[in-house]
C-alpha positions in Angstrom: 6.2 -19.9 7.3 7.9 -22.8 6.4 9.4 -24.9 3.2 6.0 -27.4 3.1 5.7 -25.1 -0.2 9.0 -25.1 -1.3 9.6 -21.7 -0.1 12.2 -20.1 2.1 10.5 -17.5 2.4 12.8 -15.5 4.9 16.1 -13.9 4.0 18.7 -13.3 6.3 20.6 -10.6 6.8 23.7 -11.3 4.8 21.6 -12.2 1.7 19.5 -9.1 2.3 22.8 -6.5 2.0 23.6 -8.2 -1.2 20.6 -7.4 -3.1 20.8 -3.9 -4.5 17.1 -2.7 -3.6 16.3 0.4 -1.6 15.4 -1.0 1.7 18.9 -2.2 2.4 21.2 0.0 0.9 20.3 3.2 1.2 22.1 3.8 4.9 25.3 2.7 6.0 25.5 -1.1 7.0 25.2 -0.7 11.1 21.6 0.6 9.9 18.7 -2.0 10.6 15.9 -0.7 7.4 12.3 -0.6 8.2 11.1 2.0 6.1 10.4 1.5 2.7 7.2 -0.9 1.8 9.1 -4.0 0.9 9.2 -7.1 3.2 12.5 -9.3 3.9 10.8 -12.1 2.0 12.0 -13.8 -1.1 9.7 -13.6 -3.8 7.6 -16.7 -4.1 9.2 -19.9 -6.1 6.3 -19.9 -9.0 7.2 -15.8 -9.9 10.3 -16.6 -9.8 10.3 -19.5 -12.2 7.8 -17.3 -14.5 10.1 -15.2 -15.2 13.0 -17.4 -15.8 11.7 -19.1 -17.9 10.9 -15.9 -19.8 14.5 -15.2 -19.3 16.2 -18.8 -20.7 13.9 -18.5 -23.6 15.2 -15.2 -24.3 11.0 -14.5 -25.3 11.9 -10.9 -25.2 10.1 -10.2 -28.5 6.9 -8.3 -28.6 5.4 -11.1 -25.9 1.7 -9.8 -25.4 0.8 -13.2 -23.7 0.4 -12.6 -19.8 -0.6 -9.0 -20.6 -3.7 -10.5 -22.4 -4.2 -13.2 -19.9 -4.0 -10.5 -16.5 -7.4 -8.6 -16.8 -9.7 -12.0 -16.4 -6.7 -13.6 -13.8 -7.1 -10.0 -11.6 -11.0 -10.5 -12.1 -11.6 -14.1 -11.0 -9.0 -13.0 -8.0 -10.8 -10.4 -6.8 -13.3 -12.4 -7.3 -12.3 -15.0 -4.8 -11.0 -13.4 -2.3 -13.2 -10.1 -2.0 -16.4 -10.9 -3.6 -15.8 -8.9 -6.7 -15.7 -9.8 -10.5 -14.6 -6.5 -12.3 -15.5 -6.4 -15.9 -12.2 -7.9 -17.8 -13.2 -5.0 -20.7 -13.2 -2.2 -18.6 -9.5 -3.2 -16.9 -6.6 -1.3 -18.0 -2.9 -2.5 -16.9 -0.5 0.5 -15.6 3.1 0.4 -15.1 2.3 1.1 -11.3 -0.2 2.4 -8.5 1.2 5.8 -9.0 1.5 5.5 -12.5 -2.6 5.2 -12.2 -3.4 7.6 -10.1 -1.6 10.0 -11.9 -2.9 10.3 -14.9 -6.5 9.4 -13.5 -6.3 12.7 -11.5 -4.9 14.2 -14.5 -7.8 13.0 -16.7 -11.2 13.7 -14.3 -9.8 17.3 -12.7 -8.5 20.8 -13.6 -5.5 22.8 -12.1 -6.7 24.4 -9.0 -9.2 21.2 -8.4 -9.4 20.3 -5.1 -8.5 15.9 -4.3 -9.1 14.6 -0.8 -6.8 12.6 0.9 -7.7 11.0 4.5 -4.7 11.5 6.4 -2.2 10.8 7.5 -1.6 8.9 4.4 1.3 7.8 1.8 3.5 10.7 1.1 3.3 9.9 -2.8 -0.6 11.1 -2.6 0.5 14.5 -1.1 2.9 15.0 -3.8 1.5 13.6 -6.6 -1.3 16.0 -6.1 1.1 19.0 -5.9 3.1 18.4 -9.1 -0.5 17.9 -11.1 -1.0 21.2 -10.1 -4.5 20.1 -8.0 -5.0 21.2 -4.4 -4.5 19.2 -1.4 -8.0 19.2 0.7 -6.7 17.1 4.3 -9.2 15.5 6.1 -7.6 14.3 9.4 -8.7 11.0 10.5 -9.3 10.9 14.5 -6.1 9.9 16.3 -8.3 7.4 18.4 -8.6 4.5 16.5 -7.8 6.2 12.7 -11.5 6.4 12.2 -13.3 8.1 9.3 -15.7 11.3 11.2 -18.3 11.6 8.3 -19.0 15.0 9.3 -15.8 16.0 8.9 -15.3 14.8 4.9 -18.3 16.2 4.2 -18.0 19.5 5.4 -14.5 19.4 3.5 -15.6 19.4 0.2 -16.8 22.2 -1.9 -17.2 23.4 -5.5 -13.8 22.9 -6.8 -13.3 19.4 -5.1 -13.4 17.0 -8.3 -11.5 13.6 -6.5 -11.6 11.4 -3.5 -8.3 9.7 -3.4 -8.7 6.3 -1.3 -5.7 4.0 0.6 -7.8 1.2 1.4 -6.7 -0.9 3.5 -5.4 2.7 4.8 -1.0 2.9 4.6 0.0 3.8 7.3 -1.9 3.1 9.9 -3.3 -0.1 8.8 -6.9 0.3 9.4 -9.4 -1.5 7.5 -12.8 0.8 7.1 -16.1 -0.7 8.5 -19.4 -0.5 6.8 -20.0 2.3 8.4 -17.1 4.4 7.3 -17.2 3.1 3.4 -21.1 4.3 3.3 -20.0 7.6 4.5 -17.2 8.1 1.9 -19.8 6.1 -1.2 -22.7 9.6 -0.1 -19.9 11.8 -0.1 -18.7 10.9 -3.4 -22.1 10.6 -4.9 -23.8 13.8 -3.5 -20.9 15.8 -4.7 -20.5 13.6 -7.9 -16.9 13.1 -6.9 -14.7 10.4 -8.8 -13.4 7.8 -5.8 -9.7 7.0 -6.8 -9.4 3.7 -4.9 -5.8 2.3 -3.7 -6.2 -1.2 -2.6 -3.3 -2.8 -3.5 -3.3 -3.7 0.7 -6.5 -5.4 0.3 -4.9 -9.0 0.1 -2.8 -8.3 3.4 -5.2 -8.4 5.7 -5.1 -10.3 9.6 -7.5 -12.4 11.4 -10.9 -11.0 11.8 -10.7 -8.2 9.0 -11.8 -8.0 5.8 -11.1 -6.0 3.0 -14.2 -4.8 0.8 -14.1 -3.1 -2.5 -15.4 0.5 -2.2 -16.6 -0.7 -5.9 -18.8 -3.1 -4.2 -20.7 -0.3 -1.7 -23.3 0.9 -3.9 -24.1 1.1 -7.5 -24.0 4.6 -7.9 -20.3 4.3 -6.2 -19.0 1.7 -8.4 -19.7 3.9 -11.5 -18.3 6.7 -10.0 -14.8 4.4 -8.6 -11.0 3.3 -10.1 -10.4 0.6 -8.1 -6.3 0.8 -8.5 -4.6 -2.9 -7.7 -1.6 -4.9 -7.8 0.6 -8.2 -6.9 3.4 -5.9 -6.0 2.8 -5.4 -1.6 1.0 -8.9 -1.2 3.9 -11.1 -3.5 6.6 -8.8 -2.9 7.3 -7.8 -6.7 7.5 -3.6 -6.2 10.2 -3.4 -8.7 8.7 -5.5 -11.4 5.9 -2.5 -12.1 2.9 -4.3 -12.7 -0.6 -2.3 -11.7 -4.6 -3.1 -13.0 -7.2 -0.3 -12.3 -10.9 -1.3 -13.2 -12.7 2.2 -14.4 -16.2 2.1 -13.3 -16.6 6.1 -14.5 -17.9 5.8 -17.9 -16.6 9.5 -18.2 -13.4 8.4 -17.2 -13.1 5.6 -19.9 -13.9 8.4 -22.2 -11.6 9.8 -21.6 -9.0 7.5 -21.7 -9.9 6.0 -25.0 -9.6 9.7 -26.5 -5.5 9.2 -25.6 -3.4 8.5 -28.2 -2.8 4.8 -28.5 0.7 4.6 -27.1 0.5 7.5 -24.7 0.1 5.3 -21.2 3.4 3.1 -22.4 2.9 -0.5 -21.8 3.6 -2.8 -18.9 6.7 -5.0 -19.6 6.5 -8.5 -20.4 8.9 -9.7 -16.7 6.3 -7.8 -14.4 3.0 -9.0 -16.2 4.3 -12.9 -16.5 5.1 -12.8 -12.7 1.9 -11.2 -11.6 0.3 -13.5 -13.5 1.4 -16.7 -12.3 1.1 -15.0 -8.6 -2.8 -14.6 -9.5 -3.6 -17.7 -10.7 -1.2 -20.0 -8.1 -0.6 -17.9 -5.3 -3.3 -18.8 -2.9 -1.5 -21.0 -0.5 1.9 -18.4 -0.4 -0.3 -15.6 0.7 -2.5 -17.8 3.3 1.4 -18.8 4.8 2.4 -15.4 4.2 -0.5 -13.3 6.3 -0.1 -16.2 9.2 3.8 -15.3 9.1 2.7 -11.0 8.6 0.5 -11.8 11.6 2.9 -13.5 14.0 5.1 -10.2 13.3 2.2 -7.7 14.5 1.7 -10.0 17.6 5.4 -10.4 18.4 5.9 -6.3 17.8 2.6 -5.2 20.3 3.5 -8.0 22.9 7.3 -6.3 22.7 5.4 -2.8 22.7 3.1 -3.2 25.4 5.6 -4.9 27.6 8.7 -2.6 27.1 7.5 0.6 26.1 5.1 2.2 28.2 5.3 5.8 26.3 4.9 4.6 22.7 1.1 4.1 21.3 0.8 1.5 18.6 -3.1 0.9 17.0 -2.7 -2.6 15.9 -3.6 -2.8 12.5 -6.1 -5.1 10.5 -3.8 -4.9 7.7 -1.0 -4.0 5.5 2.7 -5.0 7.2 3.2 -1.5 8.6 3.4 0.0 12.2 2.6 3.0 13.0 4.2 4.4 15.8 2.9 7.4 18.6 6.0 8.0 20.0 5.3 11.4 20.7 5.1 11.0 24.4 8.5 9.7 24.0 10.5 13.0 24.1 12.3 12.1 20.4 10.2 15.5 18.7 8.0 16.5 15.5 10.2 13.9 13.2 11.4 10.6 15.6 12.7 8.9 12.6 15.2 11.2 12.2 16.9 11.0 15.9 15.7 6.9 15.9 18.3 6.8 12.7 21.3 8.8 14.4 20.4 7.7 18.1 19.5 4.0 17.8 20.8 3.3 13.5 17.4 2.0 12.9 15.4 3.9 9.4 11.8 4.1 10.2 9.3 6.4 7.7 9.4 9.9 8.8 6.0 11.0 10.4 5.4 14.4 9.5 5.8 13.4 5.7 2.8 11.9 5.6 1.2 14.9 6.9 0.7 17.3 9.7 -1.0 14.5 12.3 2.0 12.4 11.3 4.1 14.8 13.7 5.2 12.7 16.5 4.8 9.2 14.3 7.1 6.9 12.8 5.7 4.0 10.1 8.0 0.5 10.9 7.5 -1.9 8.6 6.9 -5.6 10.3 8.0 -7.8 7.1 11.4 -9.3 8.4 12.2 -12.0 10.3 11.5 -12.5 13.9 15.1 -11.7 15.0 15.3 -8.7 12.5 11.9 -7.5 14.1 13.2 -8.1 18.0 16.7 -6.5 17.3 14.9 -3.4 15.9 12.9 -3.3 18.7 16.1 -3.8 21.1 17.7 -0.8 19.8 13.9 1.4 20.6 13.6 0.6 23.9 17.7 1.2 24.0 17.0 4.4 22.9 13.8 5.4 24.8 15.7 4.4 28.2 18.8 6.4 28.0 18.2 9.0 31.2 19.7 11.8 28.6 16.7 11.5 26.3 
């Protein structure tokens, strides 16, 4: 990470407490944050300028310019970097990830419907599916490594299960699914005519010797049966400019969406879609700097792990920017985040919200600077050596 690009990419401290995101002020100022899913990055120099110039044009009109242009940018993207060239006319813009998923669920299933969700996994798939009124169906991934057990999904599903609801790259515990695991999930999904709701806005975050394949890629008789749900907003930093693309492979689906009323999905605003944009079509050489600096972070938090503290398990992940912590041999109970914030003023993600094997857990999120990163981790091993514990 350096300025070659005309980046800084790394804020400091003081200039972090001024912005008025989230991350940084939700807790009292002796609180280091590590929770929420945004990284202590500026936002690269050619969003940036995308939208001021936007902004000193005062072009706040009916501007339907990037909005037109994102489908075939998204498309020759994901066609670069994964392999993939998702039809441009069958690409609908969202106002975020949720936003999609939402009303997809809503669309394909029924009240009572059953959507799986491979956990642990993102606390807004747990309750999205509660307020729709569908039914939770957990299928536990094994604590040894995160992996998929076929058997297990399978046997999960039965005659009300409409949905398979997908984080991949998986948030939290960064795993990126092999061959073998995305074949299990494409039979599942076919054999029980399931839709495949697929998150993947990780899939450009990715580390050295990983790489993220579409689940619309696997088979045929997936991809017409997959939403493949995507966005600028993780890899570029840009959460709060609500900008999301999902490409609907079900032709039912479509349907189903083209019976909506022509203004009932809203519209995605002119800031978010004109940053995305430019992010899609010159961000190659930010993200390359910005997964070698995502990846020196991993190494310089399991080197830090494996030297200092012996009682907390940490599967490095192949992707995403997030940590997730075992510190349940640490003594620190069901929900460590919440004694980590009074005990050592650091905010991790709570564990057991993203699901009953998240008891015991904590999700850190990596995207800071390396002193940020190390003076979190002073403050663990702080706390996990006080004799009191």
């Amino acid at each position: 990470m350096n300025q070659s690009n005309g980046d800084n990419l790394i804020r400091h401290e003081d200039e972090l407490r001024r912005l008025d995101g989230v991350k940084w002020n939700r807790f009292p100022s002796d609180v280091l944050p590590a929770w929420v899913a945004d990284m202590d990055l500026a936002p690269p120099s050619f969003a940036v300028e995308a939208v001021r110039n936007l902004v000193d044009r005062g072009d706040f009109g009916y501007n339907r310019r990037a909005i037109g242009l994102l489908p075939e940018a998204f498309s020759e993207w994901q066609q670069r970097y994964h392999g993939w060239r998702p039809a441009v006319d069958e690409t609908l813009l969202f106002n975020d990830v949720l936003h999609a998923i939402q009303v997809c669920v809503w669309l394909h299933s029924r009240p009572g419907d059953g959507v799986v969700v491979l956990t642990p996994i993102y606390p807004p798939f747990r309750s999205s599916i509660a307020e729709s009124g569908r039914r939770l169906v957990d299928v536990a991934l094994e604590p040894e490594g995160w992996r998929l057990d076929p058997e297990r999904l399978a046997d999960a599903i039965d005659d009300t299960t409409s949905v398979l609801l997908l984080c991949t790259p998986h948030n939290p515990t960064g795993r990126v699914f092999d061959d073998e695991e995305r074949q299990a999930i494409g039979r599942v999904v076919v054999d029980n005519d399931l839709m495949l709701i697929s998150d993947e806005v990780w899939g450009d975050v990715t580390h050295p010797g990983s790489v993220h394949v579409p689940m619309a890629t696997v088979d045929p008789a997936v991809a017409s049966r997959t939403v493949t749900i995507s966005s600028a907003s993780k890899a570029f930093n840009l959460a709060g400019l609500r900008c999301a693309l999902a490409h609907i492979g079900s032709a039912s689906l479509a349907d189903r969406f083209a019976a909506l009323p022509s203004h009932f999905l809203g519209e995605v605003n002119s800031l978010g879609a004109e940053a995305s944009l430019a992010c899609w079509t010159e961000g190659h050489r930010w993200l390359e700097d910005t997964r070698r600096f995502l990846t020196d972070r991993r190494d310089q938090l399991k080197a830090r792990v494996d030297a200092e503290l012996p009682t907390v398990g940490f599967h490095q992940p192949e992707a995403t920017y997030l940590a997730w912590l075992d510190l349940s041999a640490a003594g620190l109970g069901s929900d460590p985040a919440a004694l980590l914030l009074d005990r050592a003023r650091i905010a991790l993600s709570s564990g057991p919200d993203f699901g009953e094997n998240g008891r015991g857990f904590a999700r850190l999120n990596m995207a800071t600077s390396p002193q940020l990163l190390d003076r979190l981790v002073d403050r663990l091993v702080s706390v996990l050596a006080e004799p009191s514990r």
